[in-house]
ZAKOLVO-889715 format. One record per residue (C-alpha): residue number from 1; residue in three letters; z, x, y. Coordinates in Angstrom, 3 decimals. Example, Ala and Ser with C-alpha at 12.3 -4.5 7.8 and 13.67 -1.06 7.14 Angstrom:
<sites>
n | res | w | u | v
1 | ala | 7.800 | 12.300 | -4.500 $
2 | ser | 7.140 | 13.670 | -1.060 $
</sites>
This chain:
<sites>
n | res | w | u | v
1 | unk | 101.361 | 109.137 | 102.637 $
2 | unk | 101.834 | 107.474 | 99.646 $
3 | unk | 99.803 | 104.821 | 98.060 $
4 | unk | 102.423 | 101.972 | 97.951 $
5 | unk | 102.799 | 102.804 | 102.260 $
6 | unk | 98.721 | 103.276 | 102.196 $
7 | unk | 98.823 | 99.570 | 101.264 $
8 | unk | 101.124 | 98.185 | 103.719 $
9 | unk | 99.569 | 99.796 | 106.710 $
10 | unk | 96.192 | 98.380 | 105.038 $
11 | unk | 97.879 | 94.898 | 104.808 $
12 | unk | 99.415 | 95.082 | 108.458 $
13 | unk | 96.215 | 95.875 | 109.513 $
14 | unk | 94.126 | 92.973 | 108.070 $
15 | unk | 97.401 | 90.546 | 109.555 $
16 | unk | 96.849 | 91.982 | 112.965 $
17 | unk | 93.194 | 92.035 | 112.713 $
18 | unk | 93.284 | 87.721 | 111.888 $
19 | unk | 95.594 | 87.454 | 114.653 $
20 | unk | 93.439 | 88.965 | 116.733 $
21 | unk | 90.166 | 87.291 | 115.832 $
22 | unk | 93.155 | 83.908 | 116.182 $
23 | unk | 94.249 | 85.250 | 119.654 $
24 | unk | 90.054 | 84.731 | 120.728 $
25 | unk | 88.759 | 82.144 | 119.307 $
26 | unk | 86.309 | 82.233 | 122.051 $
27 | unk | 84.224 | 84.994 | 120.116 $
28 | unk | 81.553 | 83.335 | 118.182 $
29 | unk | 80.703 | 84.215 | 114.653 $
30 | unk | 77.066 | 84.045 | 116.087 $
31 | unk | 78.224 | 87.088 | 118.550 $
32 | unk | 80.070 | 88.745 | 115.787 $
33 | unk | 76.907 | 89.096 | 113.998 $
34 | unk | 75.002 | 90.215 | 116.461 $
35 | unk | 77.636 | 93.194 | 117.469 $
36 | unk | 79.060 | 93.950 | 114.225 $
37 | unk | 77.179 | 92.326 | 111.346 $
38 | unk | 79.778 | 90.376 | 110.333 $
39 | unk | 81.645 | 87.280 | 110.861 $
40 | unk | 84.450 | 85.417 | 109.820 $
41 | unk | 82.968 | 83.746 | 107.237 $
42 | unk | 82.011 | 86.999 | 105.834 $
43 | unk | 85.511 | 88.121 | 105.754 $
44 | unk | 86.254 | 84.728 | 103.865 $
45 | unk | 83.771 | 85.607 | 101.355 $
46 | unk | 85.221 | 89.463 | 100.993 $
47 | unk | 88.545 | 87.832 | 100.408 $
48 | unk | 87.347 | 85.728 | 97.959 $
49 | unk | 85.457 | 88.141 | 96.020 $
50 | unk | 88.598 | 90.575 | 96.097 $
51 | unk | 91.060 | 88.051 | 94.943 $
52 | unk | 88.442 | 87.010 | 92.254 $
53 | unk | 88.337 | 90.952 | 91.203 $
54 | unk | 92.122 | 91.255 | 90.874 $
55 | unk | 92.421 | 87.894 | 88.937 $
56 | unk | 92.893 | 85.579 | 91.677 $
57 | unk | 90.728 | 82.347 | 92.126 $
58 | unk | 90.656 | 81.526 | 95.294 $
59 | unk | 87.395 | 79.881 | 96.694 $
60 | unk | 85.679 | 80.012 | 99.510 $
61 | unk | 86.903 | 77.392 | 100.713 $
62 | unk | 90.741 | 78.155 | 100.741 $
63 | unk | 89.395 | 81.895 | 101.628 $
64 | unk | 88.370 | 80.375 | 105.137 $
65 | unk | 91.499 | 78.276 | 105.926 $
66 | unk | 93.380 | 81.807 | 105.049 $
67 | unk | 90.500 | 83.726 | 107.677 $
68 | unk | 90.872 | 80.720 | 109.890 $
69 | unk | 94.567 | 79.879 | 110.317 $
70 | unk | 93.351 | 76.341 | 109.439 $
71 | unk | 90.811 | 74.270 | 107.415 $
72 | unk | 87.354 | 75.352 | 108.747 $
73 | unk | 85.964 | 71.711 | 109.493 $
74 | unk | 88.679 | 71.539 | 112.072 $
75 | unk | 88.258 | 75.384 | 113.230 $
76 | unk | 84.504 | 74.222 | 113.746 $
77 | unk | 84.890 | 71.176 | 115.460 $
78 | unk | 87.831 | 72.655 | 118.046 $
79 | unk | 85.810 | 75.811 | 118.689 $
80 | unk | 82.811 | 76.619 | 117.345 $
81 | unk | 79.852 | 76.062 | 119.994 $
82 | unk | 76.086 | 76.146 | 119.236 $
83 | unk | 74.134 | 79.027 | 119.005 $
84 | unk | 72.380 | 79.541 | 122.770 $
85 | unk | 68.912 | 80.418 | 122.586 $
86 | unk | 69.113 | 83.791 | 123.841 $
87 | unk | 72.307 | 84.303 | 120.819 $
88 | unk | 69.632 | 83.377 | 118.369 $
89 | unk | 66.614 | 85.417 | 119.858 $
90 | unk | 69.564 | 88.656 | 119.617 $
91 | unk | 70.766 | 87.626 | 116.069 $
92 | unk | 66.836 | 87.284 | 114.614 $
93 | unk | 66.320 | 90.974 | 116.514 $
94 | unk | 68.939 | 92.234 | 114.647 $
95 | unk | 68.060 | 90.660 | 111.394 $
96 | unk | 64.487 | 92.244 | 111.943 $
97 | unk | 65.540 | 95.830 | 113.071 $
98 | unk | 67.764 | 95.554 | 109.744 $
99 | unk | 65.087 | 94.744 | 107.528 $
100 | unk | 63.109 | 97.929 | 109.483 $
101 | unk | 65.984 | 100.134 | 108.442 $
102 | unk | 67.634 | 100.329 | 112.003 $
103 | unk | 70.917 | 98.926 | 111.708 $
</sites>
């Protein structure tokens, strides 16, 4: 494969992978951390950081309306719940089993 097709597939991939995290907004960033480490606002900051490193300045702020589909405020306020107890008593094990060295 060559690069230029490496790229596309990459690119299709990210698009698909938004529209998924879109299609289920019912998956909380809180749960996302928990299961994968991650969240959207993580991805937000990636993007930023890789526009930044190709030249690009987008902030954090316009990163998250791009991870988002919309301004986060309004993501936030439409779907965002709080944090349960029991999401915050698994997010603080996994923050503790990380610092242990057991991902």
């Amino acid at each position: 494969m060559n690069q230029q097709t490496a790229i596309e597939i990459e690119a299709a991939t990210f698009r698909r992978f938004l529209k998924h995290l879109d299609d289920n907004k019912d998956v909380q960033n809180i749960d996302l951390m928990i299961l994968a480490d991650f969240c959207r606002n993580c991805l937000a900051k990636w993007y930023s950081a890789e526009a930044k490193e190709r030249g690009e300045d987008i902030d954090y702020e316009a990163a998250r309306e791009r991870i988002y589909g919309m301004p986060y405020s309004e993501w936030k306020d439409n779907y965002q719940l709080p944090a349960t107890e029991q999401q915050m008593q698994q997010f603080e094990a996994r923050q503790q089993a990380k610092k242990k060295g057991n991902p």
